[in-house]
N, CA, C and O of each residue as an XYZ file, in Angstrom:
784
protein
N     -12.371     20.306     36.105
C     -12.408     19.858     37.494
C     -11.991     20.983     38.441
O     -12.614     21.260     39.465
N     -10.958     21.572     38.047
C     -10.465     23.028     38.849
C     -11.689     23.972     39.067
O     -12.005     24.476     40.145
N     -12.352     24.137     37.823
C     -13.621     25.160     38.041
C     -14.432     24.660     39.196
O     -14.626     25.577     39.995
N     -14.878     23.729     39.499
C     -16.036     22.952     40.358
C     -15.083     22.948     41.120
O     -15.234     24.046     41.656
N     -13.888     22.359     41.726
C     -13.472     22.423     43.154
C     -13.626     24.124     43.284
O     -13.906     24.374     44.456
N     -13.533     25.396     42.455
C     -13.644     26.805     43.074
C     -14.785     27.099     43.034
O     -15.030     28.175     43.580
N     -15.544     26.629     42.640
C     -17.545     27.098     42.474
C     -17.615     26.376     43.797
O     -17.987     27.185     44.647
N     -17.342     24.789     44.486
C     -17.701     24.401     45.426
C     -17.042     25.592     46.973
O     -17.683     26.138     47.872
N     -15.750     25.586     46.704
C     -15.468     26.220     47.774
C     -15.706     27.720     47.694
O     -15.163     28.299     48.634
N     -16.412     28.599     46.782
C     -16.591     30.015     47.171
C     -18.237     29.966     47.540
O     -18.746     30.921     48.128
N     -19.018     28.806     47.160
C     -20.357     28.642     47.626
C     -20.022     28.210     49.216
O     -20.715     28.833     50.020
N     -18.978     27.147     49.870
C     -19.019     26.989     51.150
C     -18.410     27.963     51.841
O     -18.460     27.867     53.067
N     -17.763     29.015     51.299
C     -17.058     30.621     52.195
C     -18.409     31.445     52.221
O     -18.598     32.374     53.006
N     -19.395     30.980     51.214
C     -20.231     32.221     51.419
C     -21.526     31.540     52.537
O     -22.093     32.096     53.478
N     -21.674     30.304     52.053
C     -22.757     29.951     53.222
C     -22.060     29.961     54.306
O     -22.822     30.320     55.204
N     -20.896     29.739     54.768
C     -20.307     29.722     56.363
C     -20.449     31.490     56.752
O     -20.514     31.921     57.904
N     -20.469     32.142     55.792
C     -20.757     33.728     55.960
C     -22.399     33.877     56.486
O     -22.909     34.504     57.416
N     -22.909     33.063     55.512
C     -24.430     33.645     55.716
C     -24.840     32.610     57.011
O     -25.741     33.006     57.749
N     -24.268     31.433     57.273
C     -24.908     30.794     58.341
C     -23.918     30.952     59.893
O     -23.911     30.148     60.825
N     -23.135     32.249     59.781
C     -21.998     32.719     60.365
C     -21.668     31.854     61.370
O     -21.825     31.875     62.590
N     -20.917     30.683     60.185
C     -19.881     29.340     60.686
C     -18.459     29.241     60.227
O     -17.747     28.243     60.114
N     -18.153     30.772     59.937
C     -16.840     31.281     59.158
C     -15.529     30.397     59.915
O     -14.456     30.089     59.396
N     -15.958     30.139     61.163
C     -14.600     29.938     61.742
C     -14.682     28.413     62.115
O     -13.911     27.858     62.897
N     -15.594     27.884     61.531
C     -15.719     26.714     61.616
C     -15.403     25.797     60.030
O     -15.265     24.575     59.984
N     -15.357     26.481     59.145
C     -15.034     26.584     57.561
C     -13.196     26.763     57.940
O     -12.676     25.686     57.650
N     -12.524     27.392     58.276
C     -11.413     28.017     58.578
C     -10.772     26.601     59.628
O      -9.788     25.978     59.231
N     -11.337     26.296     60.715
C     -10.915     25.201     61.474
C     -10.955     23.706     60.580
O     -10.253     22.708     60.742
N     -11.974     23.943     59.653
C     -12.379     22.489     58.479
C     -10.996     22.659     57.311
O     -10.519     21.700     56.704
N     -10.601     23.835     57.202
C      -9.776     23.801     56.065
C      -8.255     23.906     56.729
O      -7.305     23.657     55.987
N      -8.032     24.234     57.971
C      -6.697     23.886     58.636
C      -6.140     22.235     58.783
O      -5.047     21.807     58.412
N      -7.146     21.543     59.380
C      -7.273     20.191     59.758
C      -7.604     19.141     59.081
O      -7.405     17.950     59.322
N      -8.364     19.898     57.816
C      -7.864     18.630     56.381
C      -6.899     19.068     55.810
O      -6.395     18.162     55.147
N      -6.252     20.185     55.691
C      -4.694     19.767     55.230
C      -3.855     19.095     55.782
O      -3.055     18.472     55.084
N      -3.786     19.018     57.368
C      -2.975     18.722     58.036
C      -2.843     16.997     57.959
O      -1.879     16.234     58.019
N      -4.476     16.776     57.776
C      -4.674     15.569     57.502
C      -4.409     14.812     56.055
O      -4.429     13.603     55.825
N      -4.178     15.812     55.239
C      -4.245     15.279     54.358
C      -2.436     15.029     53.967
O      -2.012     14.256     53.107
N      -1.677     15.835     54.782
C      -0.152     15.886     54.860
C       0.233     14.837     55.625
O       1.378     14.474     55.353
N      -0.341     14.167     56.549
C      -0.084     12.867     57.351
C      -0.882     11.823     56.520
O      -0.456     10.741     56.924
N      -1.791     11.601     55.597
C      -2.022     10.389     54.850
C      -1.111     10.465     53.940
O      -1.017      9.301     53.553
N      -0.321     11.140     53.304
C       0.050     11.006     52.045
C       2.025     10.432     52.936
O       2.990      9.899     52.387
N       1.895     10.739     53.926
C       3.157     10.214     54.751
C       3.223      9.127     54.997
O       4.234      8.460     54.776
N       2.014      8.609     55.590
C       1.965      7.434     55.967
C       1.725      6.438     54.448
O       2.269      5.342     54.579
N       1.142      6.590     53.299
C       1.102      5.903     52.659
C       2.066      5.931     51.331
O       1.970      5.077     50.450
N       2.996      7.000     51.292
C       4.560      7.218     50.312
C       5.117      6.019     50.377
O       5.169      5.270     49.402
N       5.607      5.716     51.587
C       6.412      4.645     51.627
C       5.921      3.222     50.929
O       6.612      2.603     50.120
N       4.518      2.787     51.413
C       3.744      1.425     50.206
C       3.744      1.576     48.683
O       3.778      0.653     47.870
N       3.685      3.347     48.340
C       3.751      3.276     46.870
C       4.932      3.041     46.182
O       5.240      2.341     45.218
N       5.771      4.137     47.246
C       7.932      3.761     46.811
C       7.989      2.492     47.122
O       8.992      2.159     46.492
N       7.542      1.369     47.754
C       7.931     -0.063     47.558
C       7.466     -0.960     46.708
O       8.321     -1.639     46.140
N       6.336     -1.162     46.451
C       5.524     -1.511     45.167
C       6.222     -0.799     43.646
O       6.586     -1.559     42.749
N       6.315      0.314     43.541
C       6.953      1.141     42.464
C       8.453      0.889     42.180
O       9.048      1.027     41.111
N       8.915      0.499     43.348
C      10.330     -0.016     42.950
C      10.660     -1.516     42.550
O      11.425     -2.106     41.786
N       9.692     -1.808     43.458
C       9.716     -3.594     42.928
C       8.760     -3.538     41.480
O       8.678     -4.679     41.025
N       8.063     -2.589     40.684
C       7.941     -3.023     39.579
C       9.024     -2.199     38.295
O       8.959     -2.130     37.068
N       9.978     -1.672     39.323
C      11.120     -1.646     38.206
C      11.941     -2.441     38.274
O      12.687     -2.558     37.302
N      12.095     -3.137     39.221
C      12.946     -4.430     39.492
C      12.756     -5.097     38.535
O      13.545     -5.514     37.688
N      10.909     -5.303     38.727
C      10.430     -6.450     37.782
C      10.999     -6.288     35.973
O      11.410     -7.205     35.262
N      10.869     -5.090     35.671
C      11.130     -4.879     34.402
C      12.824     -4.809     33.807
O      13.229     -5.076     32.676
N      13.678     -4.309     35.129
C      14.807     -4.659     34.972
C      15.619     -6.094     34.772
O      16.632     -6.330     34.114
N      14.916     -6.834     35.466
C      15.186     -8.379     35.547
C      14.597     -9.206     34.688
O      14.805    -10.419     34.704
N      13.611     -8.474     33.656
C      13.406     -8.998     32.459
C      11.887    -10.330     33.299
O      11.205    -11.222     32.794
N      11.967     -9.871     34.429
C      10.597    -11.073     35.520
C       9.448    -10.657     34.215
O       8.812    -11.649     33.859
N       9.169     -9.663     33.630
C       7.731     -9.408     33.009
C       7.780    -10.134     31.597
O       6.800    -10.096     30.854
N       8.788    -10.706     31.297
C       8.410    -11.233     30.227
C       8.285    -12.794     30.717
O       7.967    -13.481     29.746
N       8.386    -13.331     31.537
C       7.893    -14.239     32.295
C       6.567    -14.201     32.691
O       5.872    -15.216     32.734
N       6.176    -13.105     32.980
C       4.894    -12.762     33.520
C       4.041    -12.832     32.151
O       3.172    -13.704     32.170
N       4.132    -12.071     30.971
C       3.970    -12.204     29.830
C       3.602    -13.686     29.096
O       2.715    -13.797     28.249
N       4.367    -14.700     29.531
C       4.067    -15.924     29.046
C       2.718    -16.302     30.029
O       1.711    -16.848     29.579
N       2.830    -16.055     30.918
C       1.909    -17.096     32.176
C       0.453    -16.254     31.644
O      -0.585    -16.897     31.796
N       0.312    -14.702     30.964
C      -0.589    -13.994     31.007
C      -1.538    -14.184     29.815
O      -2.720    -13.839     29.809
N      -0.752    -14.887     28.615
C      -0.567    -14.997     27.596
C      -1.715    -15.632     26.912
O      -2.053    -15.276     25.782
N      -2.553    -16.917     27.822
C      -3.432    -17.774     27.073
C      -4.420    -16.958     27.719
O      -5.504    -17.469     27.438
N      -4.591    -15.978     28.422
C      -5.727    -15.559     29.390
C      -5.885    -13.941     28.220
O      -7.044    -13.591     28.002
N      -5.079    -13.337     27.756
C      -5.034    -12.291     27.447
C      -4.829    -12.385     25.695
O      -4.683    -11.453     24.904
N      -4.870    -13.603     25.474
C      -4.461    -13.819     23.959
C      -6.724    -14.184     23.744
O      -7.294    -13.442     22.945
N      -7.339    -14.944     24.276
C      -8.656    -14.896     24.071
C      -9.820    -13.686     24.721
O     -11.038    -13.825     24.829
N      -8.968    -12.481     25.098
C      -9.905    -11.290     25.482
C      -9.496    -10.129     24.269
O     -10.263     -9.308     23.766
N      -8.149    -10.320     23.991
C      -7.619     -9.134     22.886
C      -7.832    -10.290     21.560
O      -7.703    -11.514     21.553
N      -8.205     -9.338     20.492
C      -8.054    -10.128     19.212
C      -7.221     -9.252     18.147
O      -7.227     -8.043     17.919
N      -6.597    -10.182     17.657
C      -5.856     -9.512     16.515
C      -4.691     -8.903     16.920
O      -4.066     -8.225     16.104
N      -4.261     -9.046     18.154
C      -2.799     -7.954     19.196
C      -1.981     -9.585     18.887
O      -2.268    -10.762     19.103
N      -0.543     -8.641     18.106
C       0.422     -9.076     18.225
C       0.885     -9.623     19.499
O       1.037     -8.730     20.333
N       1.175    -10.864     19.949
C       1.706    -11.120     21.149
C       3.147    -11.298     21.639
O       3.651    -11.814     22.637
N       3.814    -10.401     20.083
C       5.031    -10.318     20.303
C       5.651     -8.926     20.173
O       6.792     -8.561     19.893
N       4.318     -8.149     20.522
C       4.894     -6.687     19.793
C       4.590     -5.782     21.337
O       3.994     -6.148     22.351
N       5.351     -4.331     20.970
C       5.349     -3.714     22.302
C       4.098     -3.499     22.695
O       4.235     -2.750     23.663
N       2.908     -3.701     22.535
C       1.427     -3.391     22.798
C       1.264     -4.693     23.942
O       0.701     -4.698     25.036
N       1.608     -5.203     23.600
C       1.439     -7.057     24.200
C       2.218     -6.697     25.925
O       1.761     -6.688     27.068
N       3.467     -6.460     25.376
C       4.370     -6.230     26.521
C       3.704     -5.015     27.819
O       3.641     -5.090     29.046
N       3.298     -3.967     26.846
C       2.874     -3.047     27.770
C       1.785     -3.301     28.604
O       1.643     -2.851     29.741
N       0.866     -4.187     27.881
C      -0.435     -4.366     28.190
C      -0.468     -5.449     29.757
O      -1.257     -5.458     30.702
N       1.164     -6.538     29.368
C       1.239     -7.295     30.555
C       1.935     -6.571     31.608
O       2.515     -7.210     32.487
N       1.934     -5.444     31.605
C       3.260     -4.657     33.108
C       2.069     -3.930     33.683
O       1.917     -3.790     34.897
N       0.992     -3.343     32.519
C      -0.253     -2.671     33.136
C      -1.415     -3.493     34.237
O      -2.124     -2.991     35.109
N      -1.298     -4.754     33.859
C      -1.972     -5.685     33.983
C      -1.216     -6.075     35.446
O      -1.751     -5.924     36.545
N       0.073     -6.580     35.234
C       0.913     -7.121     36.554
C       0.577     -6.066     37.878
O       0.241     -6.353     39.026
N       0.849     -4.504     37.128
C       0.649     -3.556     38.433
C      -0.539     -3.752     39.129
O      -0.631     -4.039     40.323
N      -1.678     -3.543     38.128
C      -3.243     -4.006     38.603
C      -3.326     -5.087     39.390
O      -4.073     -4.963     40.361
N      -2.622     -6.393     39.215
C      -3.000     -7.078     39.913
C      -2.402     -6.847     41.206
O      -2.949     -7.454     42.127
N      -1.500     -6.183     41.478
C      -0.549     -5.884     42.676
C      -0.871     -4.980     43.719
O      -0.406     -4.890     44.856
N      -2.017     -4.124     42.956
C      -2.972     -3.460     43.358
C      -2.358     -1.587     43.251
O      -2.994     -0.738     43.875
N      -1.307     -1.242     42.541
C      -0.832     -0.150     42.260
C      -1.141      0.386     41.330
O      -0.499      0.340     40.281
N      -2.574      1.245     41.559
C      -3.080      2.433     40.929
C      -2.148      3.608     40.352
O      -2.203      3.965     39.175
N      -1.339      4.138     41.251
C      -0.466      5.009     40.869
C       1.078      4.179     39.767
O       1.776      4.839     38.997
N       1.184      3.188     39.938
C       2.183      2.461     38.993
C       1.585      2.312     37.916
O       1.927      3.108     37.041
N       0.577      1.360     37.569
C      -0.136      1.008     36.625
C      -0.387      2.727     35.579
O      -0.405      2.709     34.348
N      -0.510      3.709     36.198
C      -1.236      4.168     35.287
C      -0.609      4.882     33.993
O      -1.153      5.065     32.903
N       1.016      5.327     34.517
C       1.898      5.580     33.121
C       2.034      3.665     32.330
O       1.955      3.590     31.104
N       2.162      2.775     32.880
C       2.098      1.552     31.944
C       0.632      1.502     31.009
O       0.370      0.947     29.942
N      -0.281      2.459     32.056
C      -1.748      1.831     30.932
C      -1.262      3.110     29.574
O      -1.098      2.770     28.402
N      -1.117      4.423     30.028
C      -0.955      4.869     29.460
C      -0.411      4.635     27.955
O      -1.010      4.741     26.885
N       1.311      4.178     28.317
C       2.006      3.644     27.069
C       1.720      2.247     26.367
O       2.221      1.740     25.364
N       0.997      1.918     27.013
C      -0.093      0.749     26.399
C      -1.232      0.752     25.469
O      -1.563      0.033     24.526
N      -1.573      1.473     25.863
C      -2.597      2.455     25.357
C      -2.257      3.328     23.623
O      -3.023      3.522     22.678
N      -0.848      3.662     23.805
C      -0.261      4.328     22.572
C       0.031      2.990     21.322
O      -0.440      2.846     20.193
N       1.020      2.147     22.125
C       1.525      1.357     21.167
C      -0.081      0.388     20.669
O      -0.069     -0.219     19.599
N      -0.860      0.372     21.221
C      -1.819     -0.570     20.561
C      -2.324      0.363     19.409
O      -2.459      0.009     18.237
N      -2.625      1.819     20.001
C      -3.269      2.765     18.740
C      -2.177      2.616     17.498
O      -2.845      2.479     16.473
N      -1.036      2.593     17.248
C      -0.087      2.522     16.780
C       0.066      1.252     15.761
O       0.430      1.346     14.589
N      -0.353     -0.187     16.571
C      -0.381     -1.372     16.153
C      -1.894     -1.476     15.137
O      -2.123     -1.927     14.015
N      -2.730     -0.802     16.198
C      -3.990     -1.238     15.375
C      -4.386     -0.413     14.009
O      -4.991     -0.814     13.015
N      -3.744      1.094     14.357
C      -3.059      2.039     12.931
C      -4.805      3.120     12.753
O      -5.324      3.484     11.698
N      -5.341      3.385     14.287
C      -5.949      4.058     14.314
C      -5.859      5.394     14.556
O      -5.020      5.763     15.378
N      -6.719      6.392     13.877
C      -6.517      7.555     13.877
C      -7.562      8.663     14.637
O      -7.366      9.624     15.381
N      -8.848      7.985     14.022
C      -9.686      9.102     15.084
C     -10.686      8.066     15.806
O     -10.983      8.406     16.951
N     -11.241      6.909     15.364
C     -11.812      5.954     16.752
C     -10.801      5.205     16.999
O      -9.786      4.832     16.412
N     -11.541      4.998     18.477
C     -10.996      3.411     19.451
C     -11.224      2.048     18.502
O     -12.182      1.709     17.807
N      -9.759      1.331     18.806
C     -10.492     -0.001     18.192
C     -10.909     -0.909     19.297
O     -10.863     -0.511     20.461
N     -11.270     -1.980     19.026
C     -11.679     -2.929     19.978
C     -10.827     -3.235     20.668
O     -11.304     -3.337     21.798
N      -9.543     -3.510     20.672
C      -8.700     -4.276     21.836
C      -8.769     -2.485     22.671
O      -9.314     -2.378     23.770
N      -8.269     -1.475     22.099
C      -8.418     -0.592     23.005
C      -9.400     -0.364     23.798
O      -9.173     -0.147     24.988
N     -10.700     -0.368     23.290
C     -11.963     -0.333     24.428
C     -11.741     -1.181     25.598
O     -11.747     -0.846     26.782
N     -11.468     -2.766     24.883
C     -10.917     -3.600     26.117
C     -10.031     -3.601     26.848
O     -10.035     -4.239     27.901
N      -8.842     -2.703     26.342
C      -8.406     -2.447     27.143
C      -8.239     -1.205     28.336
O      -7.288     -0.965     29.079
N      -9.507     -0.559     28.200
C      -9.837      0.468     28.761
C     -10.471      0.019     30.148
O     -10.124      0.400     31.266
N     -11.688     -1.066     29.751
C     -12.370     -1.904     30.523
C     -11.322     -2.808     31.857
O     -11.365     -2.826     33.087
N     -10.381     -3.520     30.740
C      -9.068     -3.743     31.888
C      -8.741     -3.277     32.965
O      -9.053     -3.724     34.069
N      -7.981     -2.191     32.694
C      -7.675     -1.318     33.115
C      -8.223     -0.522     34.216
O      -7.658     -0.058     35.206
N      -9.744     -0.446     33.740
C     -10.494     -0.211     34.774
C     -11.093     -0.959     35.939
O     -11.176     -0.629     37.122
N     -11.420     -1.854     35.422
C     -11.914     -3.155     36.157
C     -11.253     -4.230     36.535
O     -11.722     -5.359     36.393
N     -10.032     -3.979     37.084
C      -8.886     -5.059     36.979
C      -8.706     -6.019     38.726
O      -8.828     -5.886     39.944
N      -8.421     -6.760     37.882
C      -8.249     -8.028     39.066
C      -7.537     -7.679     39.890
O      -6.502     -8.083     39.361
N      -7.106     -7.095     41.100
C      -6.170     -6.808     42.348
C      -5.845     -8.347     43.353
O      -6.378     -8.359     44.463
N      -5.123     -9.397     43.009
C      -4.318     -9.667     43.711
C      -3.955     -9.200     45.387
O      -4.237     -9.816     46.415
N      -3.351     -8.106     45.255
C      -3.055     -7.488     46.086
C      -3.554     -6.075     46.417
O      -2.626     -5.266     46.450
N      -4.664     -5.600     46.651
C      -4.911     -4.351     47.064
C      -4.198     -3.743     47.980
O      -4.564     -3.655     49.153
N      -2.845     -3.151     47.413
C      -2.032     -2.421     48.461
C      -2.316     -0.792     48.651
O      -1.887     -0.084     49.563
N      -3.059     -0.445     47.668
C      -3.187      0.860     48.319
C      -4.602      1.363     49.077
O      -4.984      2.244     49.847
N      -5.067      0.319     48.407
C      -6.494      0.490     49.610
C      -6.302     -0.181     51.165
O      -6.998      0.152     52.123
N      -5.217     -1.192     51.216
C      -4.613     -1.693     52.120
C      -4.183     -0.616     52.889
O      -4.571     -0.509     54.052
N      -3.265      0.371     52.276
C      -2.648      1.124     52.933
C      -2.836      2.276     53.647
O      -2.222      2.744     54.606
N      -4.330      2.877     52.670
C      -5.325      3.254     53.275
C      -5.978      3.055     54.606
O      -6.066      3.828     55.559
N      -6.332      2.065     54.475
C      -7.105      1.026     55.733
C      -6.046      1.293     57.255
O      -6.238      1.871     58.325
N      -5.165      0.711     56.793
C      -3.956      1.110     57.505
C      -3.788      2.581     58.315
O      -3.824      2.979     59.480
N      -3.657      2.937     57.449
C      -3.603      4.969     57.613
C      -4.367      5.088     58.533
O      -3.898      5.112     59.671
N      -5.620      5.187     58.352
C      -6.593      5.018     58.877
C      -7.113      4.069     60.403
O      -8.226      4.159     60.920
N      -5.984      3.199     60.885
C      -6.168      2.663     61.547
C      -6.352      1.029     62.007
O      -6.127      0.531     63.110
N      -6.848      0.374     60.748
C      -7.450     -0.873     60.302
C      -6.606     -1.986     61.040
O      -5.509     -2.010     60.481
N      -6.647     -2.848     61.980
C      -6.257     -3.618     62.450
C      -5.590     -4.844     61.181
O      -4.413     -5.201     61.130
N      -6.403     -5.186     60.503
C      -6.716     -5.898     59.598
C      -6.665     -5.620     58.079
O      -7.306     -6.368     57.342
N      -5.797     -4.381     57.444
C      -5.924     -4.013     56.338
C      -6.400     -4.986     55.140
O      -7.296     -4.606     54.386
N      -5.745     -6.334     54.963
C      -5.946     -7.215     53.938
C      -6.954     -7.875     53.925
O      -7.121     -8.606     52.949
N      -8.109     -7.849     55.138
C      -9.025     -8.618     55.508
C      -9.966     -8.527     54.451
O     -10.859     -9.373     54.407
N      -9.865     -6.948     52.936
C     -10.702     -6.825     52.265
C     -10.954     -8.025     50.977
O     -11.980     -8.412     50.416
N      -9.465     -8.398     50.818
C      -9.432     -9.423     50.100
C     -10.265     -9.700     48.960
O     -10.343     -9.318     47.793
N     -11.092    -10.817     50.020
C     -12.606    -11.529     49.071
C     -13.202    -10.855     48.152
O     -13.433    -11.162     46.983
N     -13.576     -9.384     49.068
C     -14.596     -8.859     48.206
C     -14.246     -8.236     47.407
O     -15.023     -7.919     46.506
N     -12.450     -7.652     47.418
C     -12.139     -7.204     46.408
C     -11.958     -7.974     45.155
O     -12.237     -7.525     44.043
N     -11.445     -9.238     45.405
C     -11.180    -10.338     44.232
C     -12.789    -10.675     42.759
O     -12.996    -10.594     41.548
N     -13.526    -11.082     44.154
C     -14.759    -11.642     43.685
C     -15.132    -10.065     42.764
O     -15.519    -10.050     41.595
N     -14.925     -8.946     43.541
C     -15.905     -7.906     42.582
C     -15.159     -7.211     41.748
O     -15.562     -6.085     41.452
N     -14.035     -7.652     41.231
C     -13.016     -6.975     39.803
C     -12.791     -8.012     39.828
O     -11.616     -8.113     40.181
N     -13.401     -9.367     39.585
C     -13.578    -10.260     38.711
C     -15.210    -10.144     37.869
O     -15.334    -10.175     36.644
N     -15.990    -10.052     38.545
C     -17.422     -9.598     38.154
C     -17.699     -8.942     37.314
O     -18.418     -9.225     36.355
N     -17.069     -7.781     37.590
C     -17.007     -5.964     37.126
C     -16.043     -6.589     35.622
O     -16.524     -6.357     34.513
N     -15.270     -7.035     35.685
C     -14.420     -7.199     34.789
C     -14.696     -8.155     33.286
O     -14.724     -7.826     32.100
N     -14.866     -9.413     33.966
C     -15.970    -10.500     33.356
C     -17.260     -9.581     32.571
O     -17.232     -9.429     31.350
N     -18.076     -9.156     33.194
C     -19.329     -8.266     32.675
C     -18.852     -7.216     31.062
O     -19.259     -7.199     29.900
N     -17.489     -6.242     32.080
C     -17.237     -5.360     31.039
C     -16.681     -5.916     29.542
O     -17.104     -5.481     28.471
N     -15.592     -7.018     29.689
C     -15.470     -7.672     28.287
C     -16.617     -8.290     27.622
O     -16.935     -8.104     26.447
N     -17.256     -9.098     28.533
C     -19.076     -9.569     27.604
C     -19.523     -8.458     26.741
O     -19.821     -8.571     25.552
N     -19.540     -7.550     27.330
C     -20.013     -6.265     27.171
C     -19.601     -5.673     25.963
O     -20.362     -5.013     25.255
N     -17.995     -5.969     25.618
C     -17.619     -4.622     24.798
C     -17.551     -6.136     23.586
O     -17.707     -6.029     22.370
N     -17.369     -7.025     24.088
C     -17.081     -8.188     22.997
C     -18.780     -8.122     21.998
O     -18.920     -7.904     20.794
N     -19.962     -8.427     23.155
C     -21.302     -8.306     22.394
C     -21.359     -7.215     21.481
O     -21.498     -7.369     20.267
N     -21.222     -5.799     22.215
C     -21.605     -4.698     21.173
C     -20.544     -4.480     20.325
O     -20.862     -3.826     19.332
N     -19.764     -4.702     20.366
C     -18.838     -4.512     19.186
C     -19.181     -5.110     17.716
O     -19.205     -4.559     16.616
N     -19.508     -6.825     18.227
C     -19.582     -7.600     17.169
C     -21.176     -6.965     16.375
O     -21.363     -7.039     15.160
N     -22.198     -6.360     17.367
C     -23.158     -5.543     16.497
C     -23.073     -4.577     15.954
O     -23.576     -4.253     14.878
N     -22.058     -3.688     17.026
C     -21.414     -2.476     15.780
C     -20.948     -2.884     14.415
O     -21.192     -2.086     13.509
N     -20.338     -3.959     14.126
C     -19.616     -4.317     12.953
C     -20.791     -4.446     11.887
O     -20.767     -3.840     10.816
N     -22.008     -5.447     12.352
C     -22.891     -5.703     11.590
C     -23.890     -5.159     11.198
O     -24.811     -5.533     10.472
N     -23.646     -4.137     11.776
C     -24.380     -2.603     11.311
C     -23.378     -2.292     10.484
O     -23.613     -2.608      9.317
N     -22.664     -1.941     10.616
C     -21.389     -1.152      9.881
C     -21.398     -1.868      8.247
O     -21.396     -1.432      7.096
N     -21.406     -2.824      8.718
C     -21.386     -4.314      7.036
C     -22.895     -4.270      6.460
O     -23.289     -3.878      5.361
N     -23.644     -4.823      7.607
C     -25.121     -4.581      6.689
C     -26.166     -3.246      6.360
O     -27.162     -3.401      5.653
C-alpha cells in the first residue's frame, strides 16, 4: 500500500510539473493536512468514549451478559464453537463493538477472536468454517449504532448525523444475511467434494 500511495504522488508532482499546476499540488497538500488534523480532532473524542465504555463493558463483566442474549443468534451461524470457551467470548465483544458501530474498537477484539477460534478449531494452514464466518461478521456487521460514521457526518457538518440509521441497519443486515448463506452453501459443497 506504501508503494502505490508513492507511485500515486510522484506521478501527481510530475503532472502538476508538466501541466505547470505545481503550486496548486503544494496548496492541495498544505490544506489536506490541515484538514485532515481537524477531522481526526473533532472525531478522538467519539472514539475515546465508545472505547472506554467498551472497557467498562468488559470490566463489569456487562459482556458476559451480552454473551447470553447473543447466544441463540450466534450459536445457529457458528457450528461446532464452544460456547463456553474464549473464542465464544471474543467473538461476542467483537460483535457488541460492531454493533455500537466502533470500527477502531472492534478490530483488536476481531483480531483475538480470530486467534482463539484458530486455536479451538486446531487449524494450521486453512481457514475453518466458523472462521470464514467469522470474517464475513466482522465484515458485514449489524451497526446498531453507527458512531463513527455519525461522527463523521458530524465533522463534516451534518445537522442530522443519525438520520443514516435505516439504511445502515437494513444494508448490514442484507450484506450480512447474504454473506453467511454464502459461506454456509459453499462450504457444505466444499466438503462434498472433499468426501466424494
Amino acid at each position: 500500500m506504501s508503494t502505490i500511495i508513492v507511485i500515486i504522488t510522484i506521478i501527481s508532482i510530475i503532472m502538476g510539473i508538466y501541466n505547470n499546476n505545481f503550486n496548486d499540488i503544494t496548496y492541495s497538500v498544505m490544506d489536506n493536512c490541515n484538514n485532515s488534523v481537524q477531522f481526526m480532532l473533532k472525531t478522538v473524542g467519539t472514539m475515546a468514549l465508545w472505547g472506554g465504555l467498551m472497557n467498562i463493558v468488559k470490566e463489569s463483566k456487562l459482556d458476559e451478559k451480552i454473551s447470553k442474549i447473543l447466544k441463540p443468534a450466534l450459536k445457529s451461524i457458528f457450528s461446532c464453537l464452544n460456547l463456553k470457551g474464549k473464542a465464544y467470548k471474543a467473538i461476542t465483544m467483537n460483535v457488541t463493538a460492531n454493533l455500537l458501530g466502533l470500527g477502531n474498537a472492534a478490530t483488536p477484539l476481531g483480531i483475538e477472536a480470530m486467534k482463539r477460534i484458530k486455536e479451538e478449531d486446531n487449524i494450521k494452514t486453512y481457514p475453518s468454517e466458523n472462521m470464514a464466518i467469522f470474517t464475513l461478521l466482522n465484515t458485514a456487521s449489524i451497526q446498531l449504532i453507527p458512531s463513527t460514521i455519525a461522527a463523521i457526518r458530524f465533522s463534516h457538518g451534518s445537522e442530522n448525523p443519525m438520520d443514516i440509521l435505516p439504511a445502515v441497519l437494513i444494508s448490514s443486515f442484507i450484506s450480512l444475511l447474504c454473506s453467511v448463506v454464502l459461506i454456509k452453501t459453499t462450504w457444505k459443497n466444499e466438503k462434498r467434494k472433499a468426501n466424494g
